[in-house]
N, C-alpha and C positions, 0 to 999 in steps of 0.2 A: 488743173491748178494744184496747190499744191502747201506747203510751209504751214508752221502752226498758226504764224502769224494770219495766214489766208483763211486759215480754216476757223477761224476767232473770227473774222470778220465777217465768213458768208453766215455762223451759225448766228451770231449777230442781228445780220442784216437779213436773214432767212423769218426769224422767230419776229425779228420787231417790223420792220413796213419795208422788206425789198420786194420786186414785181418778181412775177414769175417769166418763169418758163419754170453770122456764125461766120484764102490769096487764090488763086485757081491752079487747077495742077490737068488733072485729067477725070472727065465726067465718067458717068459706068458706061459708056457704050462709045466713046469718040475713040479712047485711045490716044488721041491728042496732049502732048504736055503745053500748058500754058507757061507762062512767065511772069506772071504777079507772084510774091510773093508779101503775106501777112505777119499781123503782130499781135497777141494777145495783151490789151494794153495795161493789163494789171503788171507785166513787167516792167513799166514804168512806174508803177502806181508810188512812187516816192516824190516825185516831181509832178506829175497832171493834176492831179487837183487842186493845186494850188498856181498852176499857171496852164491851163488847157492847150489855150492857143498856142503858145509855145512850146508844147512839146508834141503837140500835135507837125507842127512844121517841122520840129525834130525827124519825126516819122519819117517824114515824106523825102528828109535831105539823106537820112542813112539807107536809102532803099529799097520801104515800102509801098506797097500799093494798095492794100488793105487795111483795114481794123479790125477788132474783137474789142469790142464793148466791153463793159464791167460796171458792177455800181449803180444802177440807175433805181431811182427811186422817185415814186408818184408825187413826193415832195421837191427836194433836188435837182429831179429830172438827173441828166448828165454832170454831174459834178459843176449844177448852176448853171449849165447851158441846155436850152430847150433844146427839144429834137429837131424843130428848124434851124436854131445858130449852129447845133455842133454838125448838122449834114452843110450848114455853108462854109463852116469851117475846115470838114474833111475838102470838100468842092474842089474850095480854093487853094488844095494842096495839092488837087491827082489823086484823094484817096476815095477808098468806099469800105462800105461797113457791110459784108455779107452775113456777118453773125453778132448776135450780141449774148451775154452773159447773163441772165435776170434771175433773181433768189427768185426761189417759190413764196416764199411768204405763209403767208396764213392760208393761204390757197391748199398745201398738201398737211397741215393741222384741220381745218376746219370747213374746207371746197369754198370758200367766198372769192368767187373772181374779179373782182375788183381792179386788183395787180395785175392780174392776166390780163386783161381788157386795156388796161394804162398801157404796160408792153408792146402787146401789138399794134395799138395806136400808136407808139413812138418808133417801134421797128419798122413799121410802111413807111414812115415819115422820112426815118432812113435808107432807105431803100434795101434794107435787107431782104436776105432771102429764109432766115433760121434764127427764133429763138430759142436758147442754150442753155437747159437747166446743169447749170455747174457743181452743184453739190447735195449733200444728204446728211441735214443734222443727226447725230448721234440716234435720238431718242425717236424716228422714224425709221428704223432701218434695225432692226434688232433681230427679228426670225424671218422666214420665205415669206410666211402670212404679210408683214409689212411690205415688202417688195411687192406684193403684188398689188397689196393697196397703191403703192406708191405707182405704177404700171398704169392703172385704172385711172386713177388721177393725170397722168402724165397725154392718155388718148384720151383723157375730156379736151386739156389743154389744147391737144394740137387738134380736134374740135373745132375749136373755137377758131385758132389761128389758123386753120384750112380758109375759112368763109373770106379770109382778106388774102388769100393767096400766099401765106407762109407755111412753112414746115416745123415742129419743135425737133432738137435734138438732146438728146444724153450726152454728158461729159465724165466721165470715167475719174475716179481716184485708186488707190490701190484697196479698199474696204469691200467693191462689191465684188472681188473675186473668193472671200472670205466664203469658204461651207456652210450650206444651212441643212443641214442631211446630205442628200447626195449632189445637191445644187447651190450653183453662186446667188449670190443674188444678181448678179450680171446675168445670168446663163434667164432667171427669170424675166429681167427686163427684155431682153432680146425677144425670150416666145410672146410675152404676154402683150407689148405693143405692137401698135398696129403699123407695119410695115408699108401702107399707102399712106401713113402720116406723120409718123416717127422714123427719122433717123437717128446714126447715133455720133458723135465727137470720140475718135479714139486718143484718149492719150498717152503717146507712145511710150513716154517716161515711165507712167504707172503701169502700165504694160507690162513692159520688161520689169521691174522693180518689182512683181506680183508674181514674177518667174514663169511669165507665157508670152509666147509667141506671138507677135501680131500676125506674121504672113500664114501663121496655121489660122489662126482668129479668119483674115480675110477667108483663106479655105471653108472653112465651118459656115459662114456667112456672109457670103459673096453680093459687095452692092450697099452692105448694111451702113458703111463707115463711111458717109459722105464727106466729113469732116478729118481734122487729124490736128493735138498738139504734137510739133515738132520740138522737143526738150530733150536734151541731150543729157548722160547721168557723168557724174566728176569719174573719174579712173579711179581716184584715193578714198572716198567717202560717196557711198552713194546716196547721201539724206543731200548732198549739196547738186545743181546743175553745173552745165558746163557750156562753153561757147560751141555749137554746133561744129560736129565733124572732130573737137579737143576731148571727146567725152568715149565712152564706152559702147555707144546705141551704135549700130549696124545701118547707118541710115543708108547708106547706098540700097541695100540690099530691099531695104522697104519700101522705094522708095519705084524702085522695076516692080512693086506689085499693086503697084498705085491703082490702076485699072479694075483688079478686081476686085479693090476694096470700095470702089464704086468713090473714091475722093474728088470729091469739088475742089475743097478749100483747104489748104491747110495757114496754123499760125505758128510762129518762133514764140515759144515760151520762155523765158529765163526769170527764175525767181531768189534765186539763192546764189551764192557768192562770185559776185559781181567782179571781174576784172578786164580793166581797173576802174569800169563803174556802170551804170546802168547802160547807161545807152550806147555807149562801146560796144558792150558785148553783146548786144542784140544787132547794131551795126554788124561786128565779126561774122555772128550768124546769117544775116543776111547773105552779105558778100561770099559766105563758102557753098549756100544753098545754090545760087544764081552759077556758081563757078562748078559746079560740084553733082547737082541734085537734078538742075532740070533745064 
């Protein structure tokens, strides 16, 4: 994810009461491309929460057959809909929610699992398969020592959400490629979670925009990336997105190494300059992935 505006909201929604902590492509051993493709529904997040249902069917009429959650909170729930209404409301469309988005919360401040325990109770409910910690407020994340803390906390989590048959995963922004000595704080998460219960969400955007290579990334470790945002960078301004395949990212080429990055699920991100509006150009992306990708 992504925009300042995004990152105001998770730091937000992280520090005050969000839950903690994910389309099919090819699993690590099938080799198999599927044909669902997902959405990360914070791309819409201008229109859903104020008419759910409605743009939920939006979803499903531009192409999708997935979701990515966002938002959810022990109060709230899904932006006012319970984990029962909004899984009858994906139902009733053809979609499903393999992943969802969930702030840590007070959970990686203070270990109170609370949030954690709400999540996975809403994620089974959904029938997910991965809770998705999305982000890392500023003031956790400073030297290696924090990353590892934050590591530590991360295999309580998925802990926890093992017992009900879930996985957590990492979602990447461009910060944790940032040097802490000789090491990212990425390169830390990777050693220091437990690879029987942590995977991770690579987002290809912040990826390239960190100036590394996914398919050397897949190389380095192979299986790790069950997940993948698919966000495309503008040609003219790389702080802006672009409609998948009109942008700079190399997706063809990522997309033949799917296998080794061990990807389940990938979602179409679009957050930034929208043409000529939200759900267009998440539509566009749709249509060029299906024609194009897989």
């Amino acid at each position: 994810m992504t925009t300042i505006s995004r990152r105001s909201f998770l730091a937000t929604a992280g520090v005050a009461a969000s839950a903690l902590l994910l389309p099919s492509f090819a699993s690590a051993g099938s080799g198999k491309r599927a044909k669902k493709v997902g959405i990360q529904l914070w791309s819409l997040r201008d229109v859903l929460p104020g008419n759910v249902k409605g743009t939920i069917a939006d979803v499903a009429k531009a192409g999708f057959s997935q979701v990515e959650t966002f938002g959810y909170s022990i109060q709230d729930k899904y932006w006012g809909l319970s984990p029962k209404e909004l899984k009858a409301t994906l139902s009733a469309n053809g979609l499903t929610a393999p992943s969802g988005h969930y702030g840590l919360g007070s959970f990686l401040f203070d270990g109170k699992t609370e949030e954690v325990k709400s999540a996975i109770e809403a994620a089974n409910i959904l029938g997910s398969e991965y809770i998705t910690v999305p982000y890392l407020v500023d003031s956790l994340r400073s030297n290696a020592d924090d990353y590892k803390k934050i590591a530590e906390k991360i295999n309580i989590a998925a802990e926890l959400a093992a017992k009900s048959g879930l996985r957590v995963a990492y979602h990447n922004h461009d910060f944790e490629f940032q040097k802490h000595g000789d090491v990212t704080g990425y390169d830390i998460l990777l050693k220091d979670t437990d690879r029987k219960l942590v995977d991770f969400e690579l987002d290809l955007y912040w990826v390239v925009r960190a100036g590394h290579d996914p398919i050397q990334m897949f190389k380095d470790h192979p299986g790790r990336f069950t997940m993948w945002h698919v966000k495309d960078m503008d040609k003219a301004n790389p702080d802006f997105n672009a409609v998948i395949g009109q942008g700079k990212i190399d997706f063809k080429t990522i997309f033949k190494s799917a296998k080794l990055s061990g990807m389940k699920h990938f979602f179409v991100e679009h957050e930034s300059n929208y043409i000529p509006n939200p759900l267009e150009s998440v539509r566009q992306s749709c249509a060029y992935i299906k024609k194009n990708l897989i």
